[in-house]
C-alpha positions in Angstrom: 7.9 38.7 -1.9 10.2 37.6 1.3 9.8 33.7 1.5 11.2 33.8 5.5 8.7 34.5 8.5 9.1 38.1 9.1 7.9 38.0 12.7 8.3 42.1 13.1 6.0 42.7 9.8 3.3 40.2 11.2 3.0 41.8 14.6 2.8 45.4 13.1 -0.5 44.5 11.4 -2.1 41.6 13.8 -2.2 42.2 17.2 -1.9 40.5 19.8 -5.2 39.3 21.5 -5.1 37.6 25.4 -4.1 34.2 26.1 -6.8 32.2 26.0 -8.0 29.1 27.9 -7.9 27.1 25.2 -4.8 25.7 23.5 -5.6 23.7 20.7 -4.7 25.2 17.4 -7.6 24.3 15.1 -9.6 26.9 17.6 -7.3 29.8 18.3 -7.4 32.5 16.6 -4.4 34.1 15.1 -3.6 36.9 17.8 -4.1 34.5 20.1 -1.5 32.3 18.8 1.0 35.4 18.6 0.5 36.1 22.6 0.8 32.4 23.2 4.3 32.1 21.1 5.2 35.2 22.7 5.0 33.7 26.2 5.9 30.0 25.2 6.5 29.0 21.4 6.3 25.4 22.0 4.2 23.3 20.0 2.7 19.8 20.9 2.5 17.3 18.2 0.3 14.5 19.5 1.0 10.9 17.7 -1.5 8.2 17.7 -3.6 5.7 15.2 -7.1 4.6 14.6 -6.3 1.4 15.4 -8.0 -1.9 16.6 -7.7 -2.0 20.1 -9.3 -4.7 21.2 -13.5 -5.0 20.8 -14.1 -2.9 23.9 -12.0 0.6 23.6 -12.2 3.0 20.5 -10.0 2.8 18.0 -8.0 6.3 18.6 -6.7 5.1 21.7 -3.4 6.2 21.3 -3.9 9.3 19.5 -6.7 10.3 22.7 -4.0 9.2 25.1 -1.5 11.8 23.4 -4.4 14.7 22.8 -4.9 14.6 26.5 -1.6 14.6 27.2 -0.4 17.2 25.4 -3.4 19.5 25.9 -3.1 18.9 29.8 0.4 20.1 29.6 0.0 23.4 27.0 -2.8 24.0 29.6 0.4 24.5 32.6 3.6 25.8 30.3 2.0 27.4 27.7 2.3 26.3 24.2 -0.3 25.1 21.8 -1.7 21.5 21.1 -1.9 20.9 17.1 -4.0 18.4 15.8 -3.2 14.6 16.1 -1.7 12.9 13.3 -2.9 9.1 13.0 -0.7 7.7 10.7 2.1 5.6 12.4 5.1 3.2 11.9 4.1 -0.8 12.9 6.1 -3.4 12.0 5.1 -7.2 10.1 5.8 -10.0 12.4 4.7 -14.0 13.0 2.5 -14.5 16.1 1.7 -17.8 14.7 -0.9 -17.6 12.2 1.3 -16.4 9.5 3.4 -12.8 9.1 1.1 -10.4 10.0 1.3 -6.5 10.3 0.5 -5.1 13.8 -2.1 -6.4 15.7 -3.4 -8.2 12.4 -0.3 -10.9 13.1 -2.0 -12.2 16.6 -6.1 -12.4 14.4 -4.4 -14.1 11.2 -6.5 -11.3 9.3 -6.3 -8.1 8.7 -8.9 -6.5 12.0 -11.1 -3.6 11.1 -10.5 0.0 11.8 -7.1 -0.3 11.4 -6.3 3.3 9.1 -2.8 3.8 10.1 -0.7 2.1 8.2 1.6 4.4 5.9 5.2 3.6 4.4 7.7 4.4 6.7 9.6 7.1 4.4 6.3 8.7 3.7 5.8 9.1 7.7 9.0 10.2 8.1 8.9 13.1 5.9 6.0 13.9 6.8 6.3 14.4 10.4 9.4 16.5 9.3 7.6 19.1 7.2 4.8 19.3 9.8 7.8 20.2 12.2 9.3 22.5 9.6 6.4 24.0 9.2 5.8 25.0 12.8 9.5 26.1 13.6 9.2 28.6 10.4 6.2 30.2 11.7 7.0 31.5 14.7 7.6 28.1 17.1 11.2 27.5 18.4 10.4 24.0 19.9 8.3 21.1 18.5 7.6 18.4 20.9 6.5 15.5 19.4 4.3 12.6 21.7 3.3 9.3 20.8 0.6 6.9 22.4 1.4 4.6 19.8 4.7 2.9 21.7 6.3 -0.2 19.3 10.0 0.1 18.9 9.5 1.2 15.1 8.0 4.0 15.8 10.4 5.2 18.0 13.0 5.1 15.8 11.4 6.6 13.1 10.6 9.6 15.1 14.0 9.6 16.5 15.4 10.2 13.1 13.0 12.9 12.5 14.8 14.5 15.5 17.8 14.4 14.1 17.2 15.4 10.6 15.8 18.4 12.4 18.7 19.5 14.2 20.7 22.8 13.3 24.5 22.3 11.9 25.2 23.7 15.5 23.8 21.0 17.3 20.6 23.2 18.8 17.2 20.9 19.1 14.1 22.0 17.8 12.6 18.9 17.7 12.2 16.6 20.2 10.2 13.4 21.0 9.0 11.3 23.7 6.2 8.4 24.3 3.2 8.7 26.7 4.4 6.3 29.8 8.0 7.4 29.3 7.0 10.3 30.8 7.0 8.6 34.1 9.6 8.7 36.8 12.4 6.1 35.9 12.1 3.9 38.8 7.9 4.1 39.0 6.8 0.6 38.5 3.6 1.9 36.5 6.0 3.3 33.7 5.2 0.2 31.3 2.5 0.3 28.3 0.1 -2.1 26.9 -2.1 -2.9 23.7 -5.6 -2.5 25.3 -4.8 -4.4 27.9 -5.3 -3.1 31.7 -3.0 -0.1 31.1 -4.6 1.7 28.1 -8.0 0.3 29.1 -7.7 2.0 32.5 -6.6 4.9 30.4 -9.6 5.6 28.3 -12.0 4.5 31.2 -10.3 8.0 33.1 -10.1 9.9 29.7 -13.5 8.7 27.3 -15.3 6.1 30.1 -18.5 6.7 27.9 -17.0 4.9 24.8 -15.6 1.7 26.2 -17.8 -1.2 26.5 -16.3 -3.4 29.1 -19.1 -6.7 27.7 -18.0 -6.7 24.1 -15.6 -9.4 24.3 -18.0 -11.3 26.5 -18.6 -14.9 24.7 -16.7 -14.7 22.3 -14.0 -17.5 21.8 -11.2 -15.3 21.2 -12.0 -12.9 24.3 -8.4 -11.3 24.0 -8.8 -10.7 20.1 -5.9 -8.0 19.7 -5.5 -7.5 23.4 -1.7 -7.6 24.4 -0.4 -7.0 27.9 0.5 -8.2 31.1 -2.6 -6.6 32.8 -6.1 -8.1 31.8 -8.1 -5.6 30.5 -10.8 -7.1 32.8 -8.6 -5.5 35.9 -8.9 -2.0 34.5 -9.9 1.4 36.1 -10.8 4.8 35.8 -8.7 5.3 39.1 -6.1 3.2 37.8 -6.0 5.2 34.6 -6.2 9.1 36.4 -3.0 7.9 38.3 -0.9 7.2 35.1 -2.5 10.2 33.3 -1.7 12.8 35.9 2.0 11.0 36.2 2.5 11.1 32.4 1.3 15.0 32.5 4.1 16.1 35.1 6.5 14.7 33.0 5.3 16.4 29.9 5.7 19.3 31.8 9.1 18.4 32.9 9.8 17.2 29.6 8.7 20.6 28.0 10.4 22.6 30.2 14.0 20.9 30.1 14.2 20.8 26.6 13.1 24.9 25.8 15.5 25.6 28.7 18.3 23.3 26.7 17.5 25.1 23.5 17.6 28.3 25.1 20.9 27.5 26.4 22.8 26.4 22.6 21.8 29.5 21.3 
């Protein structure tokens, strides 16, 4: 049998259905995929953890801040949302109760609900098959976004990038993180550890499942909590004004780099 995506034998026997509303992968089915590639083949990678963050959010934080995102933007270009991966890159440091990796350095113990840890390589390769895998079935652009923002991570993906590219120099892959979405010079493009900023966030995006009294009486109120904001000065209107900022430049994002592909072909 042919081991290459023959996209002219696929559409002679499943056709097309129309575009639906929804853009999330795990629910589409297959001729609605087709009429969606047709139109845009973009696909949205969200990147997150189930991390702690901090008694009073949930732990996917960052992988909900990237769903939204991404499914928020497939819902205005086109394109279609597949499902978050929560394994991440995090690196060991001292905060002064011993090395510590992640948010377990600033407890001095390992907190619970922290599932994301993988080795690096292993991450890596496997953010580049799930990208491989995509492009060879009918996507021409993978856009990878991450809610989960330490400089590790970023250049892990980065490399996945690269390994990705064509001998020509064409992009197929391409990544960005949730509040570098936002316009260069807006003084909200900054991120947090459930502090004010991603507290506000999932107060907009999931207000039912933070509890803004957990850390009440306890010694350690800010227990994993790292940010200039206090979570304390959080907001759903605070978080619906980064959100809708962030989704405009995943639009833009989206946008430039198909057109830029489009163009090195």
């Amino acid at each position: 049998m042919k081991k290459h995506y023959d996209a002219d034998k696929v559409k002679s026997e499943i056709p097309f259905e129309p575009i639906p509303a929804e853009v999330r992968a795990l629910y589409l089915r297959p001729g609605e995929l087709l009429a969606i590639q047709e139109r845009f083949p973009v696909a949205y990678q969200p990147l997150g953890t189930l991390e702690w963050h901090g008694r009073h959010n949930p732990l996917g934080v960052d992988s909900l801040k990237a769903e939204s995102l991404c499914i928020e933007a497939a819902k205005q270009t086109g394109g279609v949302v597949m499902p978050a991966i929560h394994f991440a890159a995090d690196a060991y440091w001292d905060a002064g109760f011993g090395v510590g990796y992640g948010m377990d350095a600033t407890a001095g113990y390992a907190l619970p609900g922290s599932f994301y840890p993988i080795d690096t390589k292993l991450f890596q390769s496997l953010l580049v098959n799930a990208c491989r895998n995509y492009l060879s079935r009918g996507f021409r652009l993978v856009v990878l976004v991450s809610g989960h923002n330490p400089t590790i991570q970023q250049n892990v993906i980065d490399e996945v990038c690269f390994i990705c590219k064509t001998d020509e120099g064409a992009e197929p892959v391409c990544f960005t993180m949730d509040y570098l979405l936002m316009e260069p010079d807006d003084p909200r493009r900054a991120s947090d550890h459930a502090a004010g900023i991603e507290t506000s966030m999932m107060l907009y995006l999931h207000g039912d499942r933070v509890n803004m009294a957990a850390n009440q009486g306890q010694l350690r109120e800010h227990l994993g909590v790292g940010g200039e904001m206090p979570y304390s000065d959080a907001s759903a209107e605070e978080g619906e004004i980064r959100f809708k900022r962030q989704v405009a430049g995943l639009v833009r994002f989206a946008k430039d780099r198909y057109g830029r592909l489009l163009g090195s072909e």
